[in-house]
C-alpha positions in Angstrom: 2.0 -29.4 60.1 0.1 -29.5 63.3 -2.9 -30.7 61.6 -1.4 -33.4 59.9 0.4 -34.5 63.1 4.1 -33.9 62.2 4.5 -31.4 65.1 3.0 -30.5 68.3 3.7 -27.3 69.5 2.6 -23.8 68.0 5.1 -22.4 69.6 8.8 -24.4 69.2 9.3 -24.5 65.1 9.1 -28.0 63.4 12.7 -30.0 63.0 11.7 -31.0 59.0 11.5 -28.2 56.7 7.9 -27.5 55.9 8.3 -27.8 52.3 10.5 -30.5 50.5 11.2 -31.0 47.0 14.4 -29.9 44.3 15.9 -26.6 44.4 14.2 -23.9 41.8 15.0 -24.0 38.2 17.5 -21.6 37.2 16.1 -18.7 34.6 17.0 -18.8 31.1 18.6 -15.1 32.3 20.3 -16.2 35.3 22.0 -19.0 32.6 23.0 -16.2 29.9 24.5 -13.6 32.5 26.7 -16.0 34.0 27.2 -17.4 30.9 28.2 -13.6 29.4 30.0 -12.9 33.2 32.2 -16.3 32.2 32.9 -14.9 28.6 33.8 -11.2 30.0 36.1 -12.9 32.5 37.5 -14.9 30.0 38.4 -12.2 27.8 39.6 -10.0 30.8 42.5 -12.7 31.8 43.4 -12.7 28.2 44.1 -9.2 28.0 45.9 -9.6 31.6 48.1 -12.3 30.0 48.7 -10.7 26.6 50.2 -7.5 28.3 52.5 -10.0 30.8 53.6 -12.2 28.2 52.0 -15.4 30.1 50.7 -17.6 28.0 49.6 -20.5 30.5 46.1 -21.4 31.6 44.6 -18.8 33.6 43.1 -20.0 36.9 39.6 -19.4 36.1 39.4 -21.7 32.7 40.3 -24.7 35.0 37.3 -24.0 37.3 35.0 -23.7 34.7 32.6 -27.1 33.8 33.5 -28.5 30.1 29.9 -27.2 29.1 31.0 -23.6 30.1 34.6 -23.8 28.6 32.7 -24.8 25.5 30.3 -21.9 25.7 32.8 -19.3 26.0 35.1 -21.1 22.9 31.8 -20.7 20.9 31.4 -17.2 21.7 35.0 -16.6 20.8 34.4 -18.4 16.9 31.1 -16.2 17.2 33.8 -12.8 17.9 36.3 -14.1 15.3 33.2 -14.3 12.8 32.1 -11.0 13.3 35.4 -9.4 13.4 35.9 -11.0 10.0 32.7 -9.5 8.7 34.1 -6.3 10.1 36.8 -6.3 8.5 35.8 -7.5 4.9 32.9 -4.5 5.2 35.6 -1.6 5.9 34.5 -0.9 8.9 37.8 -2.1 10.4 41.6 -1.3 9.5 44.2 -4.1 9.0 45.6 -3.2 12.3 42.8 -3.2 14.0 41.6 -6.4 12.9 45.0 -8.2 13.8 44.9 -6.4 17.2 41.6 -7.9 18.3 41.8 -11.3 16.2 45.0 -11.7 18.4 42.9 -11.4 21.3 40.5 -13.6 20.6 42.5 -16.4 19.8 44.6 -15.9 22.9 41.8 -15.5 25.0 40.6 -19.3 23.2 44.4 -21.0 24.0 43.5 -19.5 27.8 40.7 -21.7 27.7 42.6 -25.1 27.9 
């Protein structure tokens, strides 16, 4: 910066940053773990509400963007599609698959 005569002093720091330009990308992982921190959350308050009986928005749903509400409603057809395959291979009980198809599509009306 001294050389190209934006500051003058070695010894008082410059008032402009030295380098300037857009903020890093975000990594593809950084995306899918708060992407899969979203979805865990998600289900979390759907539990919470299914054992209070509340069956209201949850306050985390509204913050979310509409690309991140759809992510998480995706991932929930993506549970309800493997629970499904669960249950027609055996694997799963009648009970068992009511239980958790319950929670999935409570945790989807959560999402708003």
């Amino acid at each position: 910066m001294i050389i190209s005569s934006l500051h003058e002093s070695y010894d008082t720091p410059p008032d402009i940053p030295a380098f300037t330009g857009s903020a890093p990308k975000k990594l593809k992982i950084d995306t899918m773990s708060d992407a899969l921190t979203n979805a865990a959350v998600a289900f979390a308050n759907a539990f919470n509400t299914s054992t209070s009986g509340k069956s209201s928005c949850t306050s985390t749903s509204s913050t979310l963007s509409p690309s991140k509400s759809t992510e998480l409603r995706m991932k929930n057809y993506e549970q309800l599609r493997y629970l499904q395959n669960l249950y027609d291979d055996g694997i799963l009980t009648e009970s068992e698959y009511t239980k958790q198809k319950e929670n999935i599509l409570l945790s989807l009306r959560n999402l708003c």
